[in-house]
KOLMARKE-315763 format. One record per atom (N, C-alpha, C, O, CB): x, y, z. Coordinates in steps of 0.1 Angstrom, whole numbers, plus 5000, padded with zeros to 4 digits. Each point is the difference from the previous one (the first is absolute). Glycine has a CB too. Layout:
BEGIN
XYZ...
END
This chain:
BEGIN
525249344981499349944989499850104989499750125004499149725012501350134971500250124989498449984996499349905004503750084985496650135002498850024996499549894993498849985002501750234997500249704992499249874998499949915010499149924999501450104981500349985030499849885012498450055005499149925004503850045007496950194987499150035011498949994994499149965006502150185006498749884972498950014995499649844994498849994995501650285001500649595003499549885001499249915014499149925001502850124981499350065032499049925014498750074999499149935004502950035016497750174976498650074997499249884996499349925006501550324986499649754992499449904997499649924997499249984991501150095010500349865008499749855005499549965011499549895002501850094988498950135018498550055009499050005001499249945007501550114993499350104988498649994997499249894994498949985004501750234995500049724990499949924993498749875007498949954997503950154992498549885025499449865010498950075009499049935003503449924999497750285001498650045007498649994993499049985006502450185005498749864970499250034996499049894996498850014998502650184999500049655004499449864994499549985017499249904999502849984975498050165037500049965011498750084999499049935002503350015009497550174986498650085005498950004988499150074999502350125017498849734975499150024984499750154998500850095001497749655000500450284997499750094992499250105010499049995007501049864969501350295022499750135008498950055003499650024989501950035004497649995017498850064996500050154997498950054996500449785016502350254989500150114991501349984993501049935002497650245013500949934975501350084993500450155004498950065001500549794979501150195022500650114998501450044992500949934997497850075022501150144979501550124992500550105013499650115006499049944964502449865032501250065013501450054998500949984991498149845020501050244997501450054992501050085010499150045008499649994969502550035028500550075012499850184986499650024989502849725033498050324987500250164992500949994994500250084990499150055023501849774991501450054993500049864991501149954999500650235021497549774974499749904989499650064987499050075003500449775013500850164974499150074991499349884991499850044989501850205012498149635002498849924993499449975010500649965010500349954971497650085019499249925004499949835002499849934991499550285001501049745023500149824996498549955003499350065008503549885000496849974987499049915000499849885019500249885000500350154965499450025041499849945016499049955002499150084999502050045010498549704995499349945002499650045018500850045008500249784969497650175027499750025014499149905001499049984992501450265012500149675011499249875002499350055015500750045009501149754977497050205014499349985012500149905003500049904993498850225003501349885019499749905010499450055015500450105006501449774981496850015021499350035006501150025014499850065010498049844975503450035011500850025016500550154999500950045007500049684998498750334988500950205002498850044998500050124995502649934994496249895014498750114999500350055022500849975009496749844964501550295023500650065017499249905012500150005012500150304979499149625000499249975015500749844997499249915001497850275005504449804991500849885002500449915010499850075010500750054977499849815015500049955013501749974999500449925009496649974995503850154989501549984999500350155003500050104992500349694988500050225032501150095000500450124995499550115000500949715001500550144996501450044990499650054982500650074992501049715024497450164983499250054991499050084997500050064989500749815012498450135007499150075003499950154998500550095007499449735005499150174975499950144998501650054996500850085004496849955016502549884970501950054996499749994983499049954995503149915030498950194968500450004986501449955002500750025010497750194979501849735000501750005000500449964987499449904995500950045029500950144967500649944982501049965006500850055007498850114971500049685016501249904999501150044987501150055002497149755010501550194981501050064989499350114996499150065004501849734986500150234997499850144993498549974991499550104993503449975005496749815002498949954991498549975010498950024996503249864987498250085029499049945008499350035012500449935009500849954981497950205012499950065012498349915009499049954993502750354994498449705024499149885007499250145010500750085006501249624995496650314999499250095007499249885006500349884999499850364987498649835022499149905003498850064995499850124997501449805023498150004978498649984991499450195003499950104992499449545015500450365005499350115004500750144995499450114996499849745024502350114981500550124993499850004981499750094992502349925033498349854972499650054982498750054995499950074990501449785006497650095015498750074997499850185001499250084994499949685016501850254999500250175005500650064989499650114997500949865028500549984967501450034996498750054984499950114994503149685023496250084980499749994989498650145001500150114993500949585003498150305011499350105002500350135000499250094996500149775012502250184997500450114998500750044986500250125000499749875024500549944968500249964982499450064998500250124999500449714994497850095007499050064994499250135000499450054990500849755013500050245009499450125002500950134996499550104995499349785023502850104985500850104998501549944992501150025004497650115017501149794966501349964996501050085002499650115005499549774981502350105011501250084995500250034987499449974991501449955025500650164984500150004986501150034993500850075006497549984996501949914988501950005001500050165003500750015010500449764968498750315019500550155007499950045011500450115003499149954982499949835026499250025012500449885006499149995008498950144985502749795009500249865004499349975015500250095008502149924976497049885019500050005017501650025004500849924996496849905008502750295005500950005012499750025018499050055005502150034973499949895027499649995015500550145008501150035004499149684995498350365002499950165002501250065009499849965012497650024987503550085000501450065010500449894997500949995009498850185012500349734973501149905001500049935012501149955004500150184983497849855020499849945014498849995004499150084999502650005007498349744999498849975001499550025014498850035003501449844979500850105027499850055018500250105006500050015012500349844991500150274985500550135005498650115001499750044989503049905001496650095019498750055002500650174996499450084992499449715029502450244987500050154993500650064984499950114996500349915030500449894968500249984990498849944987500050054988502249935029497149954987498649984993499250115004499550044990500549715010499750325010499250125001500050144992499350094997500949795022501750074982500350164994500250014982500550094993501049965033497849794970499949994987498350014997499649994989502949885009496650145013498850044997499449854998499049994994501650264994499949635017499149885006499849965008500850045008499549924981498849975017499849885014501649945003501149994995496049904995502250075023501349965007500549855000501049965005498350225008499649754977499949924996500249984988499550084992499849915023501549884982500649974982498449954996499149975008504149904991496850144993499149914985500449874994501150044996498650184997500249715005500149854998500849994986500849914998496850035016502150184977500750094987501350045006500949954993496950174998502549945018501050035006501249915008501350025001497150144998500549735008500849875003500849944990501149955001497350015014500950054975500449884986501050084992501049954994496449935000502250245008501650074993500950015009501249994996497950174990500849845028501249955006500749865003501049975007498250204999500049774987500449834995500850024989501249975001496749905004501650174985500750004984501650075002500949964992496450084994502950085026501250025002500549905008501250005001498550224996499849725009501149865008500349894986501049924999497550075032500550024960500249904987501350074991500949934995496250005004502850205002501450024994501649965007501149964994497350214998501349875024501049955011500449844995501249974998497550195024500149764976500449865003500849964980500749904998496750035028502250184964500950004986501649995002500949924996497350244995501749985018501550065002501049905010501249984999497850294999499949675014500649955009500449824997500349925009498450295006501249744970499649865002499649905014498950025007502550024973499649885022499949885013499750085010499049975008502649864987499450325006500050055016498950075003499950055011502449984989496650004989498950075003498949955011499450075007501050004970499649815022499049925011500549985016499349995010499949884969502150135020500749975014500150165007499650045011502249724980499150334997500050135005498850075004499850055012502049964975497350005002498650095002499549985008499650075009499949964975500249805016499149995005500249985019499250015009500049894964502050095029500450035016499750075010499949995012501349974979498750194995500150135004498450075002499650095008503049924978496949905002498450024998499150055018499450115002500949654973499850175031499550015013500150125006499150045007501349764995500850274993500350155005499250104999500050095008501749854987497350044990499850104997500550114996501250025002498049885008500050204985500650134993500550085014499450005011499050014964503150065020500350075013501050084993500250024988499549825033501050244995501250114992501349875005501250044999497750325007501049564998501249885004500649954986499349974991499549945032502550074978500849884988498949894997499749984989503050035020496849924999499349924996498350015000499149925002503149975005497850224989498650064994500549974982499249944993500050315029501949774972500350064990499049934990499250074995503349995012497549774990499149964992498850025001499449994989501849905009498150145012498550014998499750154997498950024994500749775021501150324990500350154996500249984984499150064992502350035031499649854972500050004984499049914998499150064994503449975001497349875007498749994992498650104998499250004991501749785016499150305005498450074999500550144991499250094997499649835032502450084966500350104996500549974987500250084991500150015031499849794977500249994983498849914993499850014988502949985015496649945005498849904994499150104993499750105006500249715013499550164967499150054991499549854993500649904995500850375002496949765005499049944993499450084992499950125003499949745012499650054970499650064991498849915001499350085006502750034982497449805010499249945003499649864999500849934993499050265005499249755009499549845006498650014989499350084994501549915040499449824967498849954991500049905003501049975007499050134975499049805016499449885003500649914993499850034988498250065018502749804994500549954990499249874996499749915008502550214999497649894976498649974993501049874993501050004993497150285000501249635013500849864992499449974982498950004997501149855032500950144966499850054984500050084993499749994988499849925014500850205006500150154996501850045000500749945008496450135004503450024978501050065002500250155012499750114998500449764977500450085037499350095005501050174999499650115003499049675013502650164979500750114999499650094987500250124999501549755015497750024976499450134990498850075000499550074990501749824999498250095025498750025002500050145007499550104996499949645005501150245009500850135011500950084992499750125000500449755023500850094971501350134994498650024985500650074992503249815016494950094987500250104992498350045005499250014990503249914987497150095036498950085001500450155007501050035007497649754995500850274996500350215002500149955015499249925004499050294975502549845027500050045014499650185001500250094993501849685013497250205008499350155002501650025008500749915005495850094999503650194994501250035003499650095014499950124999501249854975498849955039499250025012500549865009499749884999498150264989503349945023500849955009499149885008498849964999502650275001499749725010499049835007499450115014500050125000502349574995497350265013499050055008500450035010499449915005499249994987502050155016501150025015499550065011500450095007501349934979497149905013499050085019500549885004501249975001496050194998501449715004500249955015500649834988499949974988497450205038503249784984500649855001498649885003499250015009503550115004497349784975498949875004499550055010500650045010500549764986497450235002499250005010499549915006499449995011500250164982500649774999498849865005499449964988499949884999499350205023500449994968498949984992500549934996501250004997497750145001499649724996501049914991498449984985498750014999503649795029498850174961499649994987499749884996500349915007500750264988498349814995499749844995501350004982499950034988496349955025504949954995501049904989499449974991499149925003502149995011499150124970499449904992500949845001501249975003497950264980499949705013499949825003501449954990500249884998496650085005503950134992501149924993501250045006501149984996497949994983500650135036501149995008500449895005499049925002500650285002501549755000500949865004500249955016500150115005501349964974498649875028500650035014501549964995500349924991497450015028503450164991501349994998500549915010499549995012500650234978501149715006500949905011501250104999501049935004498249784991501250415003501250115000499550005019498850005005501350204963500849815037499950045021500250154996500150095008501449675011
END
C-alpha cells in the first residue's frame, strides 16, 4: 500500500472512531523523534481499561488505534493529567520514555529513574505506536497489534513496542473545552521548560475530572 493508501485507511479510521467515541476527554501534541511536526491526538477514556476492570484484556491497558486516536482508562487520564500539571513538558524537553524502555528495570535505573513508567511515559509510548499505525496503514492493527502481548524485549518480535518506547515524544495534554479553540489555546501558552515526571507509575490516586469531560464508546 503506497503512502496515500496508508494515510486515507488512517483516516477513515480515525475519522469512524471519533464519530463513534464523540468528544475526547483529552487532547494531546505527539509525535515519534524522527517526525519533525507535532500532530494533534485525540485520547478517549474508558471505565473498561481503568485497572480495577472487570474485562480482561483490557484492564489497566492503553492502546493507539490510529495515528490520531489513542483509548486509556479513566484512572489513567486522571494520573496522566495531574502529572501535566505539576511537571508539563516542553518542546525542548518533550515527555520521553526514560532508556527507551518501559519494563527494562536496569536500563531505567541506569538513567536515574524508578522502575516504574509514569503515565507521561506510557502516553509517549502510545504516540510512538501512533506513528507505527501512520507508516503502517491497514497492516498496523493486525501486525502491532499481534505482537503487542510480547512486550518490550531483545526478540524480532519485541521490535514494535522497542520502537515505540524509543521513538514516542509528548509535548503536552489538556482538557478539551467545548467552544474553545483548543489548539490555539495550548500552542500559544508559554510552556515551563521542565521535563514529565519519571519516578513511580499510577499510584492509585485519583483526581476530580472537570464536568465537561464525556464518557467514551472508543473500546
Amino acid at each position: 500500500m503506497g503512502s496515500g493508501g496508508k494515510l486515507m485507511w488512517n483516516d477513515l479510521l480515525t475519522r469512524w472512531l471519533r464519530w463513534q467515541g464523540g468528544a475526547p476527554c483529552l487532547r494531546i501534541y505527539g509525535k515519534a523523534r524522527d517526525e519533525s511536526q507535532w500532530r494533534v491526538i485525540d485520547v478517549y477514556a474508558t471505565s473498561r481499561r481503568d485497572a480495577a476492570s472487570h474485562f480482561p484484556l483490557w484492564r489497566a491497558s492503553c492502546i493507539a488505534w490510529t495515528a490520531g486516536v489513542i483509548a486509556v482508562g479513566w484512572d489513567f487520564a486522571e494520573e496522566l493529567l495531574a502529572e501535566q500539571r505539576a511537571s508539563p513538558a516542553s518542546r525542548q524537553c518533550p515527555g520521553t520514555v526514560a532508556g527507551g524502555r518501559i519494563r527494562d528495570p536496569r536500563r531505567r535505573l541506569a538513567c536515574g529513574v524508578g522502575e516504574r513508567a509514569s503515565a507521561s511515559e506510557v502516553l509517549a509510548h502510545e504516540c510512538g505506536h501512533t506513528w507505527q499505525a501512520l507508516r503502517l496503514g491497514a497492516a498496523y492493527l493486525p501486525l502491532v497489534g499481534a505482537l503487542t502481548l510480547f512486550r518490550e524485549g531483545p526478540h524480532l518480535w519485541n521490535h514494535f513496542e522497542n520502537q515505540a518506547s524509543e521513538q514516542g515524544q509528548l509535548l503536552a495534554a489538556a482538557f478539551v473545552s467545548h467552544g474553545a479553540d483548543w489548539h490555539a489555546e495550548v500552542a500559544n501558552q508559554p510552556v515551563p521548560a521542565r521535563s514529565w515526571p519519571m519516578s513511580a507509575a499510577i499510584p492509585g490516586r485519583h483526581y476530580a475530572l472537570a464536568p465537561l469531560i464525556c464518557r467514551s464508546s472508543v473500546p
